[in-house]
FIKOLZA-1660 file (N, C-alpha, C; in steps of 0.1 Angstrom, whole numbers, plus 5000, padded with zeros to 4 digits):
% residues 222
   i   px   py   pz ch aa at
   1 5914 4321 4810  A  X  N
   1 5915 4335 4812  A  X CA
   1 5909 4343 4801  A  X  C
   2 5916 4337 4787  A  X  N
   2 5906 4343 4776  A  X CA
   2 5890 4346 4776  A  X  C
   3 5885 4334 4785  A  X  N
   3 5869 4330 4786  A  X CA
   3 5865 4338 4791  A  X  C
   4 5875 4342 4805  A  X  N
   4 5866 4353 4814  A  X CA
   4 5862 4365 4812  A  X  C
   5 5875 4370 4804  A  X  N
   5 5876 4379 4795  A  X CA
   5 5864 4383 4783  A  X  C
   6 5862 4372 4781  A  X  N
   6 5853 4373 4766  A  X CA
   6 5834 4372 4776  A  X  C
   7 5834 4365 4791  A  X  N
   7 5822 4369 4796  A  X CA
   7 5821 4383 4799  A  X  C
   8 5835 4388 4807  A  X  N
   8 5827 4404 4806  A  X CA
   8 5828 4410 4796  A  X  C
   9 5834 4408 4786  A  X  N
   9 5830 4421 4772  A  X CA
   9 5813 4415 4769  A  X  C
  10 5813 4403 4769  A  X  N
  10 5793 4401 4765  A  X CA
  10 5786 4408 4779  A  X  C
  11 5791 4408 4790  A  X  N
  11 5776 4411 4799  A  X CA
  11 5778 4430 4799  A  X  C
  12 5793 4433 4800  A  X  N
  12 5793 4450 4795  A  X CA
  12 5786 4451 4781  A  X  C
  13 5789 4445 4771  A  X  N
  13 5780 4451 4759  A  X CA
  13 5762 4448 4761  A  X  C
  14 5761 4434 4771  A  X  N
  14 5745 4437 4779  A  X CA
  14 5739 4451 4782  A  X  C
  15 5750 4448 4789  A  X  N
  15 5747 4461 4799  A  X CA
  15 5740 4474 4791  A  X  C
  16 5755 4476 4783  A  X  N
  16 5749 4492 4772  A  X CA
  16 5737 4485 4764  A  X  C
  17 5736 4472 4760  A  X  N
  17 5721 4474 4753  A  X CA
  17 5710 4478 4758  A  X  C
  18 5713 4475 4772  A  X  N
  18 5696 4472 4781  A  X CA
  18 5696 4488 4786  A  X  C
  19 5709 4496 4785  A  X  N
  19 5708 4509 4792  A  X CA
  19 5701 4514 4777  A  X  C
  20 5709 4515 4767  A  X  N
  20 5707 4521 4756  A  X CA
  20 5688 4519 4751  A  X  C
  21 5685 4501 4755  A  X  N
  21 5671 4504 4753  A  X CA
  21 5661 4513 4766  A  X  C
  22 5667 4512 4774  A  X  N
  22 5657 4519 4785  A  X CA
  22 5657 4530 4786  A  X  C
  23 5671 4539 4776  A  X  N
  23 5669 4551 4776  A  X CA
  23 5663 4556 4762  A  X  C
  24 5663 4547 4755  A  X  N
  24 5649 4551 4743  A  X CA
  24 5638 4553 4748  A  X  C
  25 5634 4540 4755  A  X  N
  25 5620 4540 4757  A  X CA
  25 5614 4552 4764  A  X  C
  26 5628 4560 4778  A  X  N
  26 5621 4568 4781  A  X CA
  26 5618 4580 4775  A  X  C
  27 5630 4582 4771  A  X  N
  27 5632 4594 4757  A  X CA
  27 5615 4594 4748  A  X  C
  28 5612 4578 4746  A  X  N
  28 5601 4579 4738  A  X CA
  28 5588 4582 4743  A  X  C
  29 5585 4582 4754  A  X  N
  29 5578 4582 4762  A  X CA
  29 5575 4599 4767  A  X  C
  30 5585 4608 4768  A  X  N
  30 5591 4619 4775  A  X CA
  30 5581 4625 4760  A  X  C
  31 5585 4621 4751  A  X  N
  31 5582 4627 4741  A  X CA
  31 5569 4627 4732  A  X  C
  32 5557 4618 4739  A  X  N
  32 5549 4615 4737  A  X CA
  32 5537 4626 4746  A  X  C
  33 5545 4625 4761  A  X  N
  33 5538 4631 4770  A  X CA
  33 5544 4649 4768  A  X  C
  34 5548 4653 4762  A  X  N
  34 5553 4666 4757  A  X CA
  34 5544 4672 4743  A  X  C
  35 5540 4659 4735  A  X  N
  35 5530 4658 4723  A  X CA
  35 5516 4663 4731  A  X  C
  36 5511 4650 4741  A  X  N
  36 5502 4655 4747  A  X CA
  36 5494 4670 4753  A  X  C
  37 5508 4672 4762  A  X  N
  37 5504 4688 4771  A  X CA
  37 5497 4698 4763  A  X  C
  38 5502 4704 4750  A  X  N
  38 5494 4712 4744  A  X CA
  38 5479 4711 4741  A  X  C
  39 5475 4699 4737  A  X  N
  39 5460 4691 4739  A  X CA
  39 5454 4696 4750  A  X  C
  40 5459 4689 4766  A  X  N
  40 5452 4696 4774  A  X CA
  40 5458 4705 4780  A  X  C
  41 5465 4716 4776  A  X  N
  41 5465 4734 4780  A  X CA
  41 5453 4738 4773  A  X  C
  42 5450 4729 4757  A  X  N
  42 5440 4736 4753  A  X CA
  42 5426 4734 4759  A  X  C
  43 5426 4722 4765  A  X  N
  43 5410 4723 4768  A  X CA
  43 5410 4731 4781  A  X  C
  44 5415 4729 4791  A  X  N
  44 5418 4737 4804  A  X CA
  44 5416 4752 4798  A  X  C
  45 5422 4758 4791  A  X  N
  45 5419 4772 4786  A  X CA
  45 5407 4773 4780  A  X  C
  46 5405 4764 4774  A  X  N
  46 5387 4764 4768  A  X CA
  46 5378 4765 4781  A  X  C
  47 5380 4752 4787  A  X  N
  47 5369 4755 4802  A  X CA
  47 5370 4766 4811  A  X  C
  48 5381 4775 4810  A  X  N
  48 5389 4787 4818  A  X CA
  48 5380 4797 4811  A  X  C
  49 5377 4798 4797  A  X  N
  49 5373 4808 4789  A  X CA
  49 5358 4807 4789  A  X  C
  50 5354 4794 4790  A  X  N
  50 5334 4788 4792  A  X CA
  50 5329 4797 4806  A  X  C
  51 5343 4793 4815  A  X  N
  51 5337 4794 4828  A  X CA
  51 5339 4814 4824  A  X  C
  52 5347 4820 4825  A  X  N
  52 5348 4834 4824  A  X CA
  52 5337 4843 4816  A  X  C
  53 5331 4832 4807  A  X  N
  53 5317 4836 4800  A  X CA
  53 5309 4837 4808  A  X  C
  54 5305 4828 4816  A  X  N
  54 5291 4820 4825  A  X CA
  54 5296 4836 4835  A  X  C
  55 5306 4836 4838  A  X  N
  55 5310 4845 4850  A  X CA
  55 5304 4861 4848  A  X  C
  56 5309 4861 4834  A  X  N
  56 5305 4877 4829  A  X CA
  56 5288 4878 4827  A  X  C
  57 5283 4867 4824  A  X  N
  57 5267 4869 4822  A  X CA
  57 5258 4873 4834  A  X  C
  58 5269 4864 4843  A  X  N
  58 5258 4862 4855  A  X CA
  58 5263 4878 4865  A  X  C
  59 5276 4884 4860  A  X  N
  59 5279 4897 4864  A  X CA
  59 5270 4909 4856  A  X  C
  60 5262 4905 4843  A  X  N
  60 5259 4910 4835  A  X CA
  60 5242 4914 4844  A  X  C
  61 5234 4901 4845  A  X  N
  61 5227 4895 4851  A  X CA
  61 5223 4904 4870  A  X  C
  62 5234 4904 4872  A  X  N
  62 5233 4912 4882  A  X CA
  62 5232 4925 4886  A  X  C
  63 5242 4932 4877  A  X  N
  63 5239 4946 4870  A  X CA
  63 5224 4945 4867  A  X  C
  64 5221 4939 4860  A  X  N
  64 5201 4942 4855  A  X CA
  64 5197 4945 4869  A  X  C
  65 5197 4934 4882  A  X  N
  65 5190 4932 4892  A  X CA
  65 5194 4940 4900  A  X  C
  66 5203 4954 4897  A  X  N
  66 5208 4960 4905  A  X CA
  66 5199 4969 4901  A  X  C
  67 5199 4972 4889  A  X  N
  67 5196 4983 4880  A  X CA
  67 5178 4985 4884  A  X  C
  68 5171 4976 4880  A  X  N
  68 5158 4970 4886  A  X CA
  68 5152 4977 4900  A  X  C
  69 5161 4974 4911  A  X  N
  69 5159 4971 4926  A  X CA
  69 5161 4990 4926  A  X  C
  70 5170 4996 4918  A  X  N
  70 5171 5011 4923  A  X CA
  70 5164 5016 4921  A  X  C
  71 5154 5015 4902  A  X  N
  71 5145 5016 4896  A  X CA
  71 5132 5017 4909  A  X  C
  72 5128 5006 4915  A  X  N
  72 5116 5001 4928  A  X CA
  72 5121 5010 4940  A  X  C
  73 5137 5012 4943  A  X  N
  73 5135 5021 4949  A  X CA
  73 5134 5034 4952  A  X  C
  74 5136 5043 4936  A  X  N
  74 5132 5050 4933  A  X CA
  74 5117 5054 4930  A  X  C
  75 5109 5042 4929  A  X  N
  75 5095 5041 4923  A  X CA
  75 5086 5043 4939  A  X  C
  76 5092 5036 4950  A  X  N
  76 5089 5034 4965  A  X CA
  76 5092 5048 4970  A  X  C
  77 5100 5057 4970  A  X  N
  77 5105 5069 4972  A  X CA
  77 5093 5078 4967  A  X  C
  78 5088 5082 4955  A  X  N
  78 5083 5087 4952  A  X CA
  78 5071 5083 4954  A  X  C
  79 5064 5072 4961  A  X  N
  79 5050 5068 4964  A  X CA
  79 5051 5073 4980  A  X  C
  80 5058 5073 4979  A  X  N
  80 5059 5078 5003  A  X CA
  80 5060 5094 5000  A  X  C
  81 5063 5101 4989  A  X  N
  81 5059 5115 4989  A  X CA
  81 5048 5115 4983  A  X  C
  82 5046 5109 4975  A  X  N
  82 5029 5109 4975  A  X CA
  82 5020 5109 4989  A  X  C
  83 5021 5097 4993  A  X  N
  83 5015 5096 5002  A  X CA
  83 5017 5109 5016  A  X  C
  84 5025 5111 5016  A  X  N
  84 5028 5124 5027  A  X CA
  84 5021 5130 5025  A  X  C
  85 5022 5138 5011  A  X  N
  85 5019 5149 5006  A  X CA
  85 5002 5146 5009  A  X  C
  86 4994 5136 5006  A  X  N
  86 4980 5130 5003  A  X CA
  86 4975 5133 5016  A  X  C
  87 4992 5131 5028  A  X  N
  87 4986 5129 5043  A  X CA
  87 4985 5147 5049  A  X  C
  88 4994 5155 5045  A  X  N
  88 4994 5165 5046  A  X CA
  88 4977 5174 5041  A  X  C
  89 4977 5168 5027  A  X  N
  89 4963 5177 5024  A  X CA
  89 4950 5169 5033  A  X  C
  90 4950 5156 5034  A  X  N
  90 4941 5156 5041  A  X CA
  90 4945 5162 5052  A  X  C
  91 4948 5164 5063  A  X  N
  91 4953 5172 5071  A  X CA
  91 4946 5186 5073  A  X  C
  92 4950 5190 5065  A  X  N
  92 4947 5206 5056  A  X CA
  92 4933 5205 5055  A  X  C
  93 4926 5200 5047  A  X  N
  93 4909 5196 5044  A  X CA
  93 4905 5196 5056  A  X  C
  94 4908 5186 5068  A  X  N
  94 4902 5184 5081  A  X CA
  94 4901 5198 5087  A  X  C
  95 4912 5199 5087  A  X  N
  95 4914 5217 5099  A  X CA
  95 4905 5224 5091  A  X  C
  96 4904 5227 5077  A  X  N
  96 4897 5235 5071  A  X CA
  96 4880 5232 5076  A  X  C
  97 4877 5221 5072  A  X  N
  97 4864 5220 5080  A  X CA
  97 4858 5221 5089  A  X  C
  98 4868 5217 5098  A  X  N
  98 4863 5222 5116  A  X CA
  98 4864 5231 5114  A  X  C
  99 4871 5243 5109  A  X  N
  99 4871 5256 5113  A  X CA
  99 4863 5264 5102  A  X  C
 100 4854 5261 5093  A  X  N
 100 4849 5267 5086  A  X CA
 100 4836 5276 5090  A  X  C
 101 4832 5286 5083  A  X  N
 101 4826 5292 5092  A  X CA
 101 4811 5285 5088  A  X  C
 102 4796 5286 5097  A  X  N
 102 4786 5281 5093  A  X CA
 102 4775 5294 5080  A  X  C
 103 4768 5295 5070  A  X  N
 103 4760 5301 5064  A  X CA
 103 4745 5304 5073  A  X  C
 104 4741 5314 5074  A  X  N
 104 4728 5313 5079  A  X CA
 104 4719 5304 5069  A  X  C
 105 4708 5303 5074  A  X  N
 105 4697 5294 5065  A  X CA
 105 4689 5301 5063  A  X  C
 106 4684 5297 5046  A  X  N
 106 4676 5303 5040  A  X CA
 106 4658 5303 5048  A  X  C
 107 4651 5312 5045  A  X  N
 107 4638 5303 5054  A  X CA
 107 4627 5305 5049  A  X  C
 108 4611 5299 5050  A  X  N
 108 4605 5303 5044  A  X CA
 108 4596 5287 5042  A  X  C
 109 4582 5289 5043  A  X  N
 109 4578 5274 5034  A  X CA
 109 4576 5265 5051  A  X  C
 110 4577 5252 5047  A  X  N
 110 4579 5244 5059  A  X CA
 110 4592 5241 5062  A  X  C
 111 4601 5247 5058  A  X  N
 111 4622 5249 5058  A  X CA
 111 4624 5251 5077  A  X  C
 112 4635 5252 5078  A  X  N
 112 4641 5248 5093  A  X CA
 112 4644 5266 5090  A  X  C
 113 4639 5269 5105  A  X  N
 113 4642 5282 5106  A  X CA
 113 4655 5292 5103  A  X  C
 114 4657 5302 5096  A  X  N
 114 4671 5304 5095  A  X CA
 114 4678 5311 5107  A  X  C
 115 4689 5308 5106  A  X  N
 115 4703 5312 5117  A  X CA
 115 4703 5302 5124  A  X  C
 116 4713 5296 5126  A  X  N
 116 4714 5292 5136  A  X CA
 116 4727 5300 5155  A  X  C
 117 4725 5290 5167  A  X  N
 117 4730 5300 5176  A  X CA
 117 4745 5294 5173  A  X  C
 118 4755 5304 5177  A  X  N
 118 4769 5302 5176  A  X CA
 118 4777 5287 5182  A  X  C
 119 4778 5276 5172  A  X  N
 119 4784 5263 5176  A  X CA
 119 4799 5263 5173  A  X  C
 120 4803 5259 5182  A  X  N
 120 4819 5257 5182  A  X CA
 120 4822 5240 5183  A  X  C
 121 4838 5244 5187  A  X  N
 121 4839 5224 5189  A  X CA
 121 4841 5223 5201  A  X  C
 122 4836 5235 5212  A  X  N
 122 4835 5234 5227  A  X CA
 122 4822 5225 5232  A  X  C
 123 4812 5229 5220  A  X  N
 123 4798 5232 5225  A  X CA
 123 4792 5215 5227  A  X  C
 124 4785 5214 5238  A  X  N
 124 4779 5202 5241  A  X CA
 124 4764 5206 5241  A  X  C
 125 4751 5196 5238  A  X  N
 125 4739 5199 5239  A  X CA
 125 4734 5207 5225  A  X  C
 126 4718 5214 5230  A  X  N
 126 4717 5223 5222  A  X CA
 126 4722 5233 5223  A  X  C
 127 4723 5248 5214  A  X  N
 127 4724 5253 5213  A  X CA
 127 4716 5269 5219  A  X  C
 128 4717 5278 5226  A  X  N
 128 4706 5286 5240  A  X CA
 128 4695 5290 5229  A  X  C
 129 4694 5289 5215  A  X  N
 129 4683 5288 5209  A  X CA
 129 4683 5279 5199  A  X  C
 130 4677 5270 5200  A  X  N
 130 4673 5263 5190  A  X CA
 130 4666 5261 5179  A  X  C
 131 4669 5260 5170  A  X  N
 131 4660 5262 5156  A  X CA
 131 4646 5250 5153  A  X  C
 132 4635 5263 5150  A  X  N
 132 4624 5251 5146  A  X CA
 132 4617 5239 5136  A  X  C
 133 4621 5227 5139  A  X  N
 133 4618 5217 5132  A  X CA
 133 4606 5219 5122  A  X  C
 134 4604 5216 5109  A  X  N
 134 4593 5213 5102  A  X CA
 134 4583 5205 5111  A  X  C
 135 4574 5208 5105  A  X  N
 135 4561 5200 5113  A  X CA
 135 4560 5184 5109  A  X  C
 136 4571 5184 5097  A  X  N
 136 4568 5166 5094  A  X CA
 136 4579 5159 5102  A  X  C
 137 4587 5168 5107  A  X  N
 137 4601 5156 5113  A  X CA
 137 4595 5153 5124  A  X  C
 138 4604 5142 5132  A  X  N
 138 4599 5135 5143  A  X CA
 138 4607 5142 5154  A  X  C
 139 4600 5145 5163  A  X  N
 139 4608 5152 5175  A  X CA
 139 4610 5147 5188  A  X  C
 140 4624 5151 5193  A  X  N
 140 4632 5138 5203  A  X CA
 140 4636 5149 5208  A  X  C
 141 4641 5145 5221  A  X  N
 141 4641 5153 5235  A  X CA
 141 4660 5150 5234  A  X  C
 142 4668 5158 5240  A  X  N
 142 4685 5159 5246  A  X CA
 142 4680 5145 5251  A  X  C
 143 4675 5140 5261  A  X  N
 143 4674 5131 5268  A  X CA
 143 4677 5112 5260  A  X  C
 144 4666 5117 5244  A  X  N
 144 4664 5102 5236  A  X CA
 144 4682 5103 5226  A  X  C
 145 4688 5110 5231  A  X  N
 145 4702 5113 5223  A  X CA
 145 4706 5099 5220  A  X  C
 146 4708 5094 5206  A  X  N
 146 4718 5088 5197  A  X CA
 146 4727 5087 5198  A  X  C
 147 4738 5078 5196  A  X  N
 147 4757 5083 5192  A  X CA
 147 4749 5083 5173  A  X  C
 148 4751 5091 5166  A  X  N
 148 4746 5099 5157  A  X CA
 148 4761 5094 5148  A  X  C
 149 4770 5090 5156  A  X  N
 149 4786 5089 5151  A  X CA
 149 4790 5074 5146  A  X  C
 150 4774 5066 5143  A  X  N
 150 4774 5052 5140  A  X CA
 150 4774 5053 5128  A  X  C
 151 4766 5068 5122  A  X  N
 151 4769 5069 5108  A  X CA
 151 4781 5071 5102  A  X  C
 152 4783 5063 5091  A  X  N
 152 4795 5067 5084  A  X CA
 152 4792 5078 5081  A  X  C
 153 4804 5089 5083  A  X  N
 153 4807 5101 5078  A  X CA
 153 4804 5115 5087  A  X  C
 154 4797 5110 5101  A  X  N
 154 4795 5123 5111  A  X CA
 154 4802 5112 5120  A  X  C
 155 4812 5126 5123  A  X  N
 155 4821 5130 5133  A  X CA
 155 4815 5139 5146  A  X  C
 156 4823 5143 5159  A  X  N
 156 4817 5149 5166  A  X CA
 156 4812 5162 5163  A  X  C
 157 4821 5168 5156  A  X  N
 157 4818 5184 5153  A  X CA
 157 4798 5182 5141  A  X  C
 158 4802 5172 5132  A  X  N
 158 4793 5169 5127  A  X CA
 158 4775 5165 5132  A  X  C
 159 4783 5161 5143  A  X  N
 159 4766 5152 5147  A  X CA
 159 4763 5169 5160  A  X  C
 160 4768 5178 5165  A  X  N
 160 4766 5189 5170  A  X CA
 160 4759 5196 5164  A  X  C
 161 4764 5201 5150  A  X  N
 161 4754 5203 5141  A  X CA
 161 4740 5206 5141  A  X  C
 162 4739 5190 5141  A  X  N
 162 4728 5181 5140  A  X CA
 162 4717 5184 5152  A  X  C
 163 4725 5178 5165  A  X  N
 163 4720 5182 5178  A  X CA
 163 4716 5196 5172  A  X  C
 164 4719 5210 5169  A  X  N
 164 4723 5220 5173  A  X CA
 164 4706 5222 5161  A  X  C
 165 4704 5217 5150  A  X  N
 165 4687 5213 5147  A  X CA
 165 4676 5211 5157  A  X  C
 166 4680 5201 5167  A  X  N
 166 4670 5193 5178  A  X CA
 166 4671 5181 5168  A  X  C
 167 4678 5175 5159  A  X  N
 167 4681 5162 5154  A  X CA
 167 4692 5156 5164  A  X  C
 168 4684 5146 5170  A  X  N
 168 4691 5131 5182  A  X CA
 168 4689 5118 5177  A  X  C
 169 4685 5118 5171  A  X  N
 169 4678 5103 5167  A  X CA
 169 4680 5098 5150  A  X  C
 170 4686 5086 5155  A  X  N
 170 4685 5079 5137  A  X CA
 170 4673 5078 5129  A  X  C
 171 4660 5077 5137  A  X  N
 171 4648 5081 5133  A  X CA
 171 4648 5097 5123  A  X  C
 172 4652 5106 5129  A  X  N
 172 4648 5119 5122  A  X CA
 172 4656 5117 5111  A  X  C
 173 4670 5120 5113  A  X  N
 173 4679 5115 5106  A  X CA
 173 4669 5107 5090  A  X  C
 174 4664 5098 5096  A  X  N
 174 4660 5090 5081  A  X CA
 174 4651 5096 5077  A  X  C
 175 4644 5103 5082  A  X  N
 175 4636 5108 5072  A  X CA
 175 4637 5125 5069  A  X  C
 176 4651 5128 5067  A  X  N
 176 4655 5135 5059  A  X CA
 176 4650 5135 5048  A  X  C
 177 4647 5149 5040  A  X  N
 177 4642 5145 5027  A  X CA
 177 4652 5155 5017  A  X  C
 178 4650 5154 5001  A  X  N
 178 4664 5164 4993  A  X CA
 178 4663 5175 4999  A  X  C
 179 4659 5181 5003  A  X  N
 179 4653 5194 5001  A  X CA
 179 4664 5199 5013  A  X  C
 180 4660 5196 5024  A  X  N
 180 4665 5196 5042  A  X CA
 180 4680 5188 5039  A  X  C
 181 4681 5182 5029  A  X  N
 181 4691 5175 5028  A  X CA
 181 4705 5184 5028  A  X  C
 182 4699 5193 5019  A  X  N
 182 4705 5199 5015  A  X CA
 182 4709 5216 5021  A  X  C
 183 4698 5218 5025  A  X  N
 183 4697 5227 5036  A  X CA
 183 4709 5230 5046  A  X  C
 184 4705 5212 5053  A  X  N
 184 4722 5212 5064  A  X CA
 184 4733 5211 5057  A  X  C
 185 4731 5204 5048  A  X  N
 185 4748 5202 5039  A  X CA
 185 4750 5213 5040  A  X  C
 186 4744 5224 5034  A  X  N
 186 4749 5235 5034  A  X CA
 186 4760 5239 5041  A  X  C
 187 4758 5240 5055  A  X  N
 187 4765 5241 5063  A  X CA
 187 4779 5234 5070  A  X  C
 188 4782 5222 5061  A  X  N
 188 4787 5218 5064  A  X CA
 188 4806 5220 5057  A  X  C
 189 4806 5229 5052  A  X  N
 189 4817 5240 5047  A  X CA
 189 4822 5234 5032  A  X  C
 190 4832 5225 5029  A  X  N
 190 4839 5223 5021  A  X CA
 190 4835 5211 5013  A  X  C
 191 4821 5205 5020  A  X  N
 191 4816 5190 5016  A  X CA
 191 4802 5193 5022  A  X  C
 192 4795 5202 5012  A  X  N
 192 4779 5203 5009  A  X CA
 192 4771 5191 5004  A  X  C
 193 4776 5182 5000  A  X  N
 193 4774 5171 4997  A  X CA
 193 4770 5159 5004  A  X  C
 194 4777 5160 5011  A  X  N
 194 4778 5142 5020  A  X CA
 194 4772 5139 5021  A  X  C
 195 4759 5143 5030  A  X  N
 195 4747 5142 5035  A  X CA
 195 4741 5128 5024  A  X  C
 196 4738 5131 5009  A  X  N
 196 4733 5126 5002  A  X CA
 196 4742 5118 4997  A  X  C
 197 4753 5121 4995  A  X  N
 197 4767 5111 4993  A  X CA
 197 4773 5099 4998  A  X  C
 198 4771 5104 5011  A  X  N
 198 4777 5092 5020  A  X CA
 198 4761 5084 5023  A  X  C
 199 4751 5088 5020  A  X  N
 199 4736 5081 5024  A  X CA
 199 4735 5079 5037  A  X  C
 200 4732 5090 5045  A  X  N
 200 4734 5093 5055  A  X CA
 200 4718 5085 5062  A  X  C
 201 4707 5092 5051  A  X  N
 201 4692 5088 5058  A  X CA
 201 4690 5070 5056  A  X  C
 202 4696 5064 5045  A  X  N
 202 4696 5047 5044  A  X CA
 202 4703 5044 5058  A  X  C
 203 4717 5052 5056  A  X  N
 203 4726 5040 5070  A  X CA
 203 4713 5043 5083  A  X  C
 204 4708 5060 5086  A  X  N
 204 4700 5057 5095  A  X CA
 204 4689 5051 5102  A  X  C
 205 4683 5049 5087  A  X  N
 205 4672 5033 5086  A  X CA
 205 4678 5022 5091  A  X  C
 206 4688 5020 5088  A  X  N
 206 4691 5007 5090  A  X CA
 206 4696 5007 5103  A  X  C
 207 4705 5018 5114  A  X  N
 207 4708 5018 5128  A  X CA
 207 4687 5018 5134  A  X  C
 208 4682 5021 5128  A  X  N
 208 4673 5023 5135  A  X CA
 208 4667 5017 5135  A  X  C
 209 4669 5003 5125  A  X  N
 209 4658 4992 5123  A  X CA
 209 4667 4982 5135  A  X  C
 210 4680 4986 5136  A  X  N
 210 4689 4979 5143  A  X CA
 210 4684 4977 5155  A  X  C
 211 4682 4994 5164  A  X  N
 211 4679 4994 5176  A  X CA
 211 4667 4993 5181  A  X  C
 212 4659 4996 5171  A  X  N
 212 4640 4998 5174  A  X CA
 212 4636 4985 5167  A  X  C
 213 4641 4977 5166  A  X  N
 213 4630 4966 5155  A  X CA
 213 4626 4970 5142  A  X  C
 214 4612 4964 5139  A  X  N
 214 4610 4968 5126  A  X CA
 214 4599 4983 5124  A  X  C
 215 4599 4994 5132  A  X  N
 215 4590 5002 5135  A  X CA
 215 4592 5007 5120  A  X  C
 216 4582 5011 5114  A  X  N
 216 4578 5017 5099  A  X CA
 216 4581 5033 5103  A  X  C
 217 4592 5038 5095  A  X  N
 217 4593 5052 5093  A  X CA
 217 4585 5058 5078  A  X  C
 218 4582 5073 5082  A  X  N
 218 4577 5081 5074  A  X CA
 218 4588 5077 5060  A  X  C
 219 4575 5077 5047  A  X  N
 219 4582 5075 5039  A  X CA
 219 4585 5088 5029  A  X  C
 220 4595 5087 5025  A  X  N
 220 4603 5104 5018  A  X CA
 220 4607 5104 5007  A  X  C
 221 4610 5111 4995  A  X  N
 221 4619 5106 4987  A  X CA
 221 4633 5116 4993  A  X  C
 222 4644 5101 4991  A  X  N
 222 4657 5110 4991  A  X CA
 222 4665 5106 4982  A  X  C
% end
């Protein structure tokens, strides 16, 4: 009886040692992993704080490309009133030219006779009088009529004009000379010029070497 007695006080005092070590170890363990957690709250807050950086730059970053894009669209705004405005005055220039009034012509010498008869932008053909050509130009009939409008820079009101001379042909046309050059420009209201600017008697050499072959025109200076 004593024996039995004396096996369970040894496997109860077992008992408490194997409890008593297993609850060290967890205790020690509990206590290790409680050591740890601060370690990584800190790096987790570090990568929390990296990433909030990267976040703010690339918000930063954005803002620029915001800022930028209004800049272009403010820069694009004010080129389309430009351009309006550019399209309005041409506009303006045009109307003003067709409707400008013509100067009579000076006369005198071997010059193109002065006045001419009243040309509108109705008017087809010649004119019920037509003005006398110099004796050196080449003279063409309504019938040898040109499109006159192959030159850069005559329009229909412009090449009427012309007609409204007895000029039909890229032939006469080229041998324009300064003088006569300038004569018509005259009349041409707001752009006295062109004639010799835009090289009205070259392009006509060249329609006319286009359509006639190589026939030798009078040579001039222009």
């Amino acid at each position: 009886m004593t024996l039995l007695w004396s096996e369970i006080l040894i496997c109860l005092l077992l008992a408490f040692l194997l409890g008593l070590l297993i609850g060290w170890w967890i205790w020690s363990r509990r206590k290790e992993t409680v050591k740890e957690v601060p370690a990584d709250d800190t790096h987790w807050r570090n990568l929390e704080a990296d990433l909030r950086a990267k976040l703010s730059a690339k918000d930063d970053e954005l803002n620029g490309l915001r800022s930028k894009v209004n800049g272009l669209s403010a820069d694009l705004s004010a080129c389309n009133d430009k351009v309006a405005g550019l399209t309005r005055a041409n506009a303006d220039l045009s109307a003003s030219a067709a409707t400008s009034v013509m100067p009579a012509f000076p006369s005198g010498g071997a010059t193109m006779v002065s006045g001419l008869a009243a040309l509108t932008d109705e008017d087809e053909g010649l004119p019920s009088a037509p003005p006398e050509l110099p004796t050196w130009m080449p003279r063409a009939e309504i019938g040898e009529k040109e499109d006159l409008k192959e030159i850069v820079g005559v329009g229909p009101f412009l090449e009427k004009k012309l007609n409204a001379y007895g000029i039909y042909t890229f032939r006469q046309v080229a041998t324009l000379t300064k003088d006569n050059i300038k004569e018509v420009g005259a009349t041409f209201g707001a752009f006295p010029d062109r004639i010799e600017r835009e090289e009205w008697a070259r392009q006509a050499r060249e329609l006319h070497a286009k359509y006639h072959g190589g026939e030798e025109l009078p040579k001039f200076s222009n």
